[in-house]
BALOBA-1460 file (C-alpha; in Angstrom, 3 decimals):
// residues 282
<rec num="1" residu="x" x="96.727" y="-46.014" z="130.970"/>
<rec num="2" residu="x" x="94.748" y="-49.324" z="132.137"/>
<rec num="3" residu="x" x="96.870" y="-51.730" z="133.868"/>
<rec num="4" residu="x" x="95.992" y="-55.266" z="132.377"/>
<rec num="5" residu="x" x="96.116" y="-58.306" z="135.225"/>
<rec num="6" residu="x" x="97.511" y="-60.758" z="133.297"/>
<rec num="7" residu="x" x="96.536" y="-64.467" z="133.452"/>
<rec num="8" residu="x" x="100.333" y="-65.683" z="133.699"/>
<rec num="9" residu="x" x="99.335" y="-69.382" z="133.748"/>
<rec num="10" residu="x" x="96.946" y="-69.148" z="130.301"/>
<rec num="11" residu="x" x="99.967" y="-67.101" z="128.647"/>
<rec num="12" residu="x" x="102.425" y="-69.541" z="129.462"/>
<rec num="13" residu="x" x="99.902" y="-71.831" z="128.075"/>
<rec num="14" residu="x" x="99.360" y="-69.980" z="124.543"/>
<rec num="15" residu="x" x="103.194" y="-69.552" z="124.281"/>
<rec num="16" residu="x" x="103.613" y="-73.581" z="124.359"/>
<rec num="17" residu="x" x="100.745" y="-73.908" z="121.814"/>
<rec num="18" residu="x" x="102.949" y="-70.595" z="119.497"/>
<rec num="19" residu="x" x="106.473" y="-73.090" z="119.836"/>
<rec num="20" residu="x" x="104.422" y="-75.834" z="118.512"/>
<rec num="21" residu="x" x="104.076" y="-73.943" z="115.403"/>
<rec num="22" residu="x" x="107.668" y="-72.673" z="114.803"/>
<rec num="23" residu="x" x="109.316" y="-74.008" z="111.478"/>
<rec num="24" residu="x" x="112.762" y="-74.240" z="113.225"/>
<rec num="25" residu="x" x="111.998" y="-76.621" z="116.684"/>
<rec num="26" residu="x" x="112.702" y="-74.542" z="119.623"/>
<rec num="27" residu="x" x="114.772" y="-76.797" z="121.175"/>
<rec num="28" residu="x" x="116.926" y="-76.729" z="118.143"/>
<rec num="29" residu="x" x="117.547" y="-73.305" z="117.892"/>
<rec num="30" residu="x" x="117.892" y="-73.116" z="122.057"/>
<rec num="31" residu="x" x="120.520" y="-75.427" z="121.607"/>
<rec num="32" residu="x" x="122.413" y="-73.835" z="118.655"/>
<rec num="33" residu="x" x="122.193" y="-70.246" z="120.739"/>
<rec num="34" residu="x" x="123.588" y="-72.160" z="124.040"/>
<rec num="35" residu="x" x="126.150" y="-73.636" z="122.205"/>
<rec num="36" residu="x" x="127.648" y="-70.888" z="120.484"/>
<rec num="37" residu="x" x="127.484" y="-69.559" z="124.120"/>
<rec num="38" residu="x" x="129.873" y="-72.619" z="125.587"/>
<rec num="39" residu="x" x="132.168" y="-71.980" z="122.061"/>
<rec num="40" residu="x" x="132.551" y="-68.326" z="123.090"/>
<rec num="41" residu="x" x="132.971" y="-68.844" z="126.672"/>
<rec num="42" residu="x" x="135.575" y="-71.946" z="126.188"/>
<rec num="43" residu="x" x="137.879" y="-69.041" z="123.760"/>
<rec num="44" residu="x" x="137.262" y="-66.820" z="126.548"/>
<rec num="45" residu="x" x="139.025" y="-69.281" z="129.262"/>
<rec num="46" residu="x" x="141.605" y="-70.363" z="126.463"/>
<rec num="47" residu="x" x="142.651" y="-66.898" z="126.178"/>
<rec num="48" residu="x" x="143.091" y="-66.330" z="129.778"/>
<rec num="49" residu="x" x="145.137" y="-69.603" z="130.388"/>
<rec num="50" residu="x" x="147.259" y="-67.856" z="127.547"/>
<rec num="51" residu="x" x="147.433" y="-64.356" z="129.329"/>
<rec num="52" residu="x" x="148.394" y="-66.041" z="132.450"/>
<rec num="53" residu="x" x="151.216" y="-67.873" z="130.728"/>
<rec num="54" residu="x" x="152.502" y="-64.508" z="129.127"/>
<rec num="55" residu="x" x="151.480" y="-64.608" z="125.739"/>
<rec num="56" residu="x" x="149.428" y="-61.691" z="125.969"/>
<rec num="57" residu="x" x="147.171" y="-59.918" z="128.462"/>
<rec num="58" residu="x" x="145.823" y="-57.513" z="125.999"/>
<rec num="59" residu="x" x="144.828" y="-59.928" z="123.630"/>
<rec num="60" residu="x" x="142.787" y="-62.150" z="126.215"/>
<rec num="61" residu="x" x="141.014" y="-58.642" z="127.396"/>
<rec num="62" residu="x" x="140.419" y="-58.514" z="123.457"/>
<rec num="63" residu="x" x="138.582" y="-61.770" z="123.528"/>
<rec num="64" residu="x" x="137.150" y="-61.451" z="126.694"/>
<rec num="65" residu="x" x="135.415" y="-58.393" z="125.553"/>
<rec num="66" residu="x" x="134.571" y="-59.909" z="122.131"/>
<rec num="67" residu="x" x="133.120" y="-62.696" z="123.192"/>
<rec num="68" residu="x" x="130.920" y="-60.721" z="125.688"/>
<rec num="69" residu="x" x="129.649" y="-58.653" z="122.722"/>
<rec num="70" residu="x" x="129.133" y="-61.233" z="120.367"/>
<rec num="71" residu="x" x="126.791" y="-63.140" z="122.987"/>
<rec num="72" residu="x" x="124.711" y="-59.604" z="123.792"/>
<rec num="73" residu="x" x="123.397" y="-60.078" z="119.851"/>
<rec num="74" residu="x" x="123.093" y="-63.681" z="119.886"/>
<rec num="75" residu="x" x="121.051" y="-63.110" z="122.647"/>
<rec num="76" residu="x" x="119.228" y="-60.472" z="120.725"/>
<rec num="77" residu="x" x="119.143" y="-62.601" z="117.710"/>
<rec num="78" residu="x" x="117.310" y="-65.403" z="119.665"/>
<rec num="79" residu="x" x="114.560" y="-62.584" z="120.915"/>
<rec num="80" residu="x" x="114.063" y="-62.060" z="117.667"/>
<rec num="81" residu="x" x="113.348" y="-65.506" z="116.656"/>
<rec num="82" residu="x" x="110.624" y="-65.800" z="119.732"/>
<rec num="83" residu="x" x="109.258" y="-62.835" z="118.330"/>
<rec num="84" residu="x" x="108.625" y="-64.427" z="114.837"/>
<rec num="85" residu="x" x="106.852" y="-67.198" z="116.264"/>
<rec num="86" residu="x" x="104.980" y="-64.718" z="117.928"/>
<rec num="87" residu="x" x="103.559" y="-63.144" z="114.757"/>
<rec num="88" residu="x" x="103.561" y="-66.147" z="113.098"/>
<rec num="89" residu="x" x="106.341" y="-65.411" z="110.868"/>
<rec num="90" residu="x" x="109.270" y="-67.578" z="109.609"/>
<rec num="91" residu="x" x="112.213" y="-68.194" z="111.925"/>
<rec num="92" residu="x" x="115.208" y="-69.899" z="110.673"/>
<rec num="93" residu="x" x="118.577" y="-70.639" z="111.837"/>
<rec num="94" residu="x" x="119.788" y="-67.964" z="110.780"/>
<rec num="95" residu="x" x="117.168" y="-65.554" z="112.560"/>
<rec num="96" residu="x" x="119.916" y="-65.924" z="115.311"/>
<rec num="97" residu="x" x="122.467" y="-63.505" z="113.451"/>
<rec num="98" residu="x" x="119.941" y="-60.884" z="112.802"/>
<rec num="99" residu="x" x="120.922" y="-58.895" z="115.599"/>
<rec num="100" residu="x" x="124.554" y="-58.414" z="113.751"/>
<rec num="101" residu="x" x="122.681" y="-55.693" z="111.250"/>
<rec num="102" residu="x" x="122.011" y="-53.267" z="114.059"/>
<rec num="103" residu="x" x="124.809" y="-54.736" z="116.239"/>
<rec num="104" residu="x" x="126.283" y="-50.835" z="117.484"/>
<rec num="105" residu="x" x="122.547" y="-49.964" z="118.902"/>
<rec num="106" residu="x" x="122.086" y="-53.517" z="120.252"/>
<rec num="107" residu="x" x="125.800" y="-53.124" z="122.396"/>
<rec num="108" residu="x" x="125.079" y="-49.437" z="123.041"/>
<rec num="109" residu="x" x="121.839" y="-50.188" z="124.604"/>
<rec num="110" residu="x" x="122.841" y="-53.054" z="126.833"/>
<rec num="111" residu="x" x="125.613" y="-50.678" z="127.957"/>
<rec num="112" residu="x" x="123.397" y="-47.770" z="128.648"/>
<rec num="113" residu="x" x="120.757" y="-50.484" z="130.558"/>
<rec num="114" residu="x" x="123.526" y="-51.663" z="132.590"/>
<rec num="115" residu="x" x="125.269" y="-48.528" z="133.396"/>
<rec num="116" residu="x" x="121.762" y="-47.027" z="134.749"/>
<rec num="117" residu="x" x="120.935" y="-49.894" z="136.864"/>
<rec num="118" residu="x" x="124.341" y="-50.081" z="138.925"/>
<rec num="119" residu="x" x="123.956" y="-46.220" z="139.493"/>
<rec num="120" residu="x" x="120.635" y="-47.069" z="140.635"/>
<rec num="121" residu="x" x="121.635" y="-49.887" z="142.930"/>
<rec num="122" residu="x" x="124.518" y="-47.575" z="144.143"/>
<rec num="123" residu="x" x="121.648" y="-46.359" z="146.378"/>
<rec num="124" residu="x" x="120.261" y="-49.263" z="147.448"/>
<rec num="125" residu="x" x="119.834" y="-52.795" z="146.199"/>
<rec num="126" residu="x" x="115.882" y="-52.148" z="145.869"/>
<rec num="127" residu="x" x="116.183" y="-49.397" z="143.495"/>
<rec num="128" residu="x" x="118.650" y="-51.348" z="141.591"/>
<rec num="129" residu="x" x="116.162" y="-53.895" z="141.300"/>
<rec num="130" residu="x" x="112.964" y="-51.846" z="140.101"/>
<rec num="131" residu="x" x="115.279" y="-50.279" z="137.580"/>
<rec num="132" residu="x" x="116.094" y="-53.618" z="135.838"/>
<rec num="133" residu="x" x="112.523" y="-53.717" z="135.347"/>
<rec num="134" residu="x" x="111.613" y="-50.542" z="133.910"/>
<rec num="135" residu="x" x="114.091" y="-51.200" z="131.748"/>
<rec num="136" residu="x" x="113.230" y="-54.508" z="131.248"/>
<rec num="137" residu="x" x="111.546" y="-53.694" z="127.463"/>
<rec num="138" residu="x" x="114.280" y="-51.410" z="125.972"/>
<rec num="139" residu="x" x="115.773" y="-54.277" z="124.214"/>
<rec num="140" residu="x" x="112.201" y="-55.541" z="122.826"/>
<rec num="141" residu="x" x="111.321" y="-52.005" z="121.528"/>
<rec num="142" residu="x" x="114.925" y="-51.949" z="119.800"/>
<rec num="143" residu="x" x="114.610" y="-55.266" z="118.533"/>
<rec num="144" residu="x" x="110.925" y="-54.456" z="116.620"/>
<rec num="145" residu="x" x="112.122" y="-50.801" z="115.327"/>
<rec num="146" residu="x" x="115.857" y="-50.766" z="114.909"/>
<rec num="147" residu="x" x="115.181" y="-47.074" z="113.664"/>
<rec num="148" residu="x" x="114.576" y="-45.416" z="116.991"/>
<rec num="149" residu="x" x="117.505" y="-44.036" z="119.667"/>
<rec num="150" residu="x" x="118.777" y="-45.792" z="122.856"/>
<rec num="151" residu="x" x="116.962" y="-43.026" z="124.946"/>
<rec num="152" residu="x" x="114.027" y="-43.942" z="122.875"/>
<rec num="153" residu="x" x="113.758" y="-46.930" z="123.688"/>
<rec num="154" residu="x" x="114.617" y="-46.595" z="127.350"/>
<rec num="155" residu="x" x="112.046" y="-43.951" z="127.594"/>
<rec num="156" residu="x" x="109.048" y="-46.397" z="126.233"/>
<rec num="157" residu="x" x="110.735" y="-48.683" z="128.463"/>
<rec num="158" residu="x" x="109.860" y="-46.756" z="131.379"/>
<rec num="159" residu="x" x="106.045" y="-46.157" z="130.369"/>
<rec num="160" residu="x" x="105.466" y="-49.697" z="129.005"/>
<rec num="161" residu="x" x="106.456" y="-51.009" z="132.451"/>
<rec num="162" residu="x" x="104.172" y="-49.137" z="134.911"/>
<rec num="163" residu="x" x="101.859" y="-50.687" z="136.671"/>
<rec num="164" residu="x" x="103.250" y="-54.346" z="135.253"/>
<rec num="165" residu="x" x="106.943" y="-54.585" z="137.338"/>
<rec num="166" residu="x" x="105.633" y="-56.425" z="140.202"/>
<rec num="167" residu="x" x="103.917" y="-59.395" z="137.744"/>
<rec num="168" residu="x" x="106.773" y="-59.412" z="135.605"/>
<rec num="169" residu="x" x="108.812" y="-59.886" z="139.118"/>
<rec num="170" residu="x" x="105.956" y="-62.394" z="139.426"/>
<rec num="171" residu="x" x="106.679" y="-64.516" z="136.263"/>
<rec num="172" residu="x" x="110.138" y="-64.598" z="137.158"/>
<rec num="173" residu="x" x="109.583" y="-65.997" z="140.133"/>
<rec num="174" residu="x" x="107.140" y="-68.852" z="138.419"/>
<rec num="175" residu="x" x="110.422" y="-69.903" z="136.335"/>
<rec num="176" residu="x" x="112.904" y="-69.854" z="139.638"/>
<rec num="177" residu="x" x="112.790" y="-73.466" z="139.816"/>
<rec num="178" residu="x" x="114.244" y="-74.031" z="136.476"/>
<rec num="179" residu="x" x="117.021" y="-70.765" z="137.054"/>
<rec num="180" residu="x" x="118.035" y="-72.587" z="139.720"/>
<rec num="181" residu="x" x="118.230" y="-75.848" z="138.530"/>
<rec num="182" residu="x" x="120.204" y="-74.595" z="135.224"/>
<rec num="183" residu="x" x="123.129" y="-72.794" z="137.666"/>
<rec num="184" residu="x" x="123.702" y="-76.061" z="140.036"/>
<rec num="185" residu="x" x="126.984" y="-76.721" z="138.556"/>
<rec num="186" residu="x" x="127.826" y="-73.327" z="138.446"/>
<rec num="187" residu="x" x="126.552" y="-72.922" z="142.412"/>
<rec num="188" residu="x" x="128.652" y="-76.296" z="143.166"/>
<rec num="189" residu="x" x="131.703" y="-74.706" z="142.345"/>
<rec num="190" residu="x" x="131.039" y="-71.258" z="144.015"/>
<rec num="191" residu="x" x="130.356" y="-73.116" z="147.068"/>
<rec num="192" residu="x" x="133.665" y="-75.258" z="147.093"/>
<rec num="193" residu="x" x="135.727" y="-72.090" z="146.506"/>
<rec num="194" residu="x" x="134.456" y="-70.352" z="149.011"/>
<rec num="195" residu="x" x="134.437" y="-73.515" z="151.389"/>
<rec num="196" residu="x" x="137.909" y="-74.100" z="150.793"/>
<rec num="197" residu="x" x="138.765" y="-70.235" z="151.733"/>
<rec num="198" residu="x" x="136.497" y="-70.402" z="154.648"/>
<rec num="199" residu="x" x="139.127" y="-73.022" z="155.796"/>
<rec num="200" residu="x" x="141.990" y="-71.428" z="154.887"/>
<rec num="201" residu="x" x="141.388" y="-68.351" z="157.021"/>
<rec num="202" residu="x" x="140.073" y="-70.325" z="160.025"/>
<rec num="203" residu="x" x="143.280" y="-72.162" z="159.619"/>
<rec num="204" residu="x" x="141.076" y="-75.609" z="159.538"/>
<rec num="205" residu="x" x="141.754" y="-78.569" z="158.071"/>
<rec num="206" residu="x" x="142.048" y="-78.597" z="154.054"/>
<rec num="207" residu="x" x="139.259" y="-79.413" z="152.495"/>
<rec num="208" residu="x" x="137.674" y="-82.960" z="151.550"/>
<rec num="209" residu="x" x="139.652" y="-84.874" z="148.808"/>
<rec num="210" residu="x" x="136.144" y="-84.211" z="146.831"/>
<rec num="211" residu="x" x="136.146" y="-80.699" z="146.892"/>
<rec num="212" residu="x" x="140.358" y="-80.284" z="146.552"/>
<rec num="213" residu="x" x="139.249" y="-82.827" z="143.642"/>
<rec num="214" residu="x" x="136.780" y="-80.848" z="141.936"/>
<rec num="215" residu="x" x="138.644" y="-77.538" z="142.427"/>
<rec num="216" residu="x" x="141.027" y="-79.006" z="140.735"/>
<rec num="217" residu="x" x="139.964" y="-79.797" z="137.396"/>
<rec num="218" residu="x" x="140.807" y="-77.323" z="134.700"/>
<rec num="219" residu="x" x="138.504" y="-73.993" z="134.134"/>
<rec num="220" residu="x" x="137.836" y="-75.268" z="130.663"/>
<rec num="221" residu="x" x="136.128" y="-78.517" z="132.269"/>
<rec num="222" residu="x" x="134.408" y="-76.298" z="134.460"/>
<rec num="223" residu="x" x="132.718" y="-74.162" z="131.537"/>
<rec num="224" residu="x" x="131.849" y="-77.197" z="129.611"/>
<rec num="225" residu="x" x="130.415" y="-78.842" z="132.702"/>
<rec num="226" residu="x" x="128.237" y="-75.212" z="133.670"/>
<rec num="227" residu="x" x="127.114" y="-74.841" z="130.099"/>
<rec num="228" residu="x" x="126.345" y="-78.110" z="129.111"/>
<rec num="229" residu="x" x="124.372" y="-78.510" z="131.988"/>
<rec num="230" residu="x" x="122.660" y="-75.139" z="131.412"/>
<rec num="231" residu="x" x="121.799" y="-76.302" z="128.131"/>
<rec num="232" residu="x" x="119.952" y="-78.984" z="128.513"/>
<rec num="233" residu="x" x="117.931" y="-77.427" z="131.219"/>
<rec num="234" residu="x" x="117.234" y="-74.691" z="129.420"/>
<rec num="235" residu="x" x="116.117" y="-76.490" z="126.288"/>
<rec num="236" residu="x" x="112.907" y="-77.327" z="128.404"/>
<rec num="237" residu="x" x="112.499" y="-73.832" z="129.735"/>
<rec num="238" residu="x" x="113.284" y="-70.900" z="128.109"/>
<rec num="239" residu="x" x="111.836" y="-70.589" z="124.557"/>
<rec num="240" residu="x" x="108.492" y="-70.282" z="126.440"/>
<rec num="241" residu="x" x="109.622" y="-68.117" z="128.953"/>
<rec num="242" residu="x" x="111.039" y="-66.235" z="126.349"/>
<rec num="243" residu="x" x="107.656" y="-66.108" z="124.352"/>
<rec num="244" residu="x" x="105.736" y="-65.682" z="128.057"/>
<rec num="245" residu="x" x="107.332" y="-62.540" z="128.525"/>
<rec num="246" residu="x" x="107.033" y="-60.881" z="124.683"/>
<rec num="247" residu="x" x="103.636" y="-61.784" z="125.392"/>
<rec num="248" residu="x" x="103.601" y="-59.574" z="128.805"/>
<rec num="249" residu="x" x="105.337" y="-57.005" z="126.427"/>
<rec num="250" residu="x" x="102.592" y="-57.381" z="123.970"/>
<rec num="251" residu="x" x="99.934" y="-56.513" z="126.418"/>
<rec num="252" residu="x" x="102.049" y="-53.236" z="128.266"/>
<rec num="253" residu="x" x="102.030" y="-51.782" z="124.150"/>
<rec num="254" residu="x" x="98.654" y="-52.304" z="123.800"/>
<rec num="255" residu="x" x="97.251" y="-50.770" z="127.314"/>
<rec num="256" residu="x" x="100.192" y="-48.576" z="127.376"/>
<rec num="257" residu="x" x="99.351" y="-46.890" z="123.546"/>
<rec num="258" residu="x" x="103.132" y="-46.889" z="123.094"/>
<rec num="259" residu="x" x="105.553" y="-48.955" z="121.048"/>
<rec num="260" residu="x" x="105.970" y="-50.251" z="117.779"/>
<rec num="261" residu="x" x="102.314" y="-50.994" z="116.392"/>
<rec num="262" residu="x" x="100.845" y="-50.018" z="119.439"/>
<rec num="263" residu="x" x="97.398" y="-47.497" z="119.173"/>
<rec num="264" residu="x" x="98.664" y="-43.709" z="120.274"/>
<rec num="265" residu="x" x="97.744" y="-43.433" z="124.385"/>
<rec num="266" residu="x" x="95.226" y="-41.229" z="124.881"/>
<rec num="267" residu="x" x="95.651" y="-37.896" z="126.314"/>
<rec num="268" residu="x" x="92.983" y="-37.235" z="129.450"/>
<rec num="269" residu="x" x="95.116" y="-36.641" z="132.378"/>
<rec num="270" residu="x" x="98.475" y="-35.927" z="131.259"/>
<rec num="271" residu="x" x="100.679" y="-34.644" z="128.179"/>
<rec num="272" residu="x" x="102.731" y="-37.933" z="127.608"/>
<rec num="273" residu="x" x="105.805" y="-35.786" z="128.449"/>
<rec num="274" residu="x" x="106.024" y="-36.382" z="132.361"/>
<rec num="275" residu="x" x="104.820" y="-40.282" z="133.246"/>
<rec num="276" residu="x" x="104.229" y="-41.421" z="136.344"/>
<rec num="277" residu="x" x="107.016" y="-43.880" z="136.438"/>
<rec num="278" residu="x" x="109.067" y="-40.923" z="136.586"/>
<rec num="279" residu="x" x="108.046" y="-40.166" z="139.752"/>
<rec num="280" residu="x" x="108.809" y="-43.657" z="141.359"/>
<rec num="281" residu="x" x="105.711" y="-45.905" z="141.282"/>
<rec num="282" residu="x" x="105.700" y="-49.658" z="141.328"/>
């Protein structure tokens, strides 16, 4: 396998120029995704305020679950529209529930993804962190060939990602700027509650009226505020990321030989069985 060095900045630059052709307007579908996001995390807040008035515990850990699952494929559905534009293939609105006809592998496979990478970080929080990204393609190799297993596509995963972690650790750090600007609300509020707690156990003064303000205003203004805000920062940001990184996906088929489309690897130095991933390389 050759390890491609990818030119981040012209990729970012081709993915702008792809969005530009899409029949449904990125920001139009970003905001329909995001939005069913808020409408599912607003039900999820409603049906804690009911648990916690005794209507029903088990139905709010119903919703809360529900509503976590139903975002997992809308999140897969909206992959799947990036990855139309990407072949140059219609995308509609309603690319976004696509997800929903493999929906069991598409939950299974999150699961699995997430179950592996806290056992990894149980060891340390590097580990943790390199297994995110060898993992980091499962979902994409699902989402093109809903045919194969959730080991499968782990297992591509894995091979796909050698020798590319560190620059896709690299174009996530090009977009940190507009992470970090999409989670200020969401930041503001962690950073009152755990000023006001800091006071509490020092026995300090209570907080400012601003922050005893703020902390007061109902969790349901509190979602709306964090994923409002999120919204409309992400309009401007992640449909290219989003088409940035199937492209970096695009290239680790092609030099890897493995995934859907992708030309068979070739076999000079070892059987395909045992990868050197395996082993622990970057």
């Amino acid at each position: 396998m050759m390890v491609q060095q990818i030119d981040r900045k012209q990729l970012k630059r081709d993915s702008r120029a792809l969005l530009r052709t899409a029949q449904v307007a990125p920001m139009a579908m970003t905001a329909l995704y995001l939005g069913l996001v808020l409408v599912l995390d607003a039900a999820d807040v409603v049906s804690g305020g009911s648990a916690a008035l005794g209507i029903g515990s088990l139905l709010s850990t119903f919703v809360s679950v529900l509503t976590w699952l139903v975002g997992i494929v809308l999140s897969a559905g909206f992959v799947l529209y990036c990855m139309a534009i990407r072949r140059g293939e219609r995308a509609e609105f309603l690319t976004l529930f696509d997800g929903f006809s493999f929906v069991g592998k598409v939950i299974g496979l999150n699961i699995v993804i997430m179950v592996f990478t806290a056992l990894w970080s149980m060891l340390f929080v590097i580990p943790g962190i390199v297994a995110a990204y060898r993992y980091r393609f499962a979902l994409y190799n699902l989402y093109e060939n809903p045919s194969i297993g959730i080991m499968e596509a782990l297992n591509m995963s894995k091979r796909q990602t050698t020798g590319y972690k560190m620059q896709l650790f690299m174009l996530d750090l090009s977009y940190f700027g507009w992470t970090f600007l999409a989670s200020l609300p969401a930041a503001l509020l962690e950073w009152c509650v755990s000023y006001q707690e800091l006071c509490s156990i020092l026995g300090a003064a209570s907080a400012s009226a601003l922050i005893t303000s703020l902390l007061a205003l109902p969790d349901l203004t509190w979602i709306f505020i964090i994923d409002l805000w999120s919204l409309a920062v992400s309009l401007f940001y992640l449909p290219a990321y989003q088409c940035t990184e199937l492209g970096y996906f695009d290239i680790a088929k092609s030099t890897s030989g493995v995934g859907f489309g992708a030309e068979p690897p070739r076999q000079d130095g070892w059987n395909g069985r045992i990868h050197p991933d395996d082993l622990g390389g970057w």
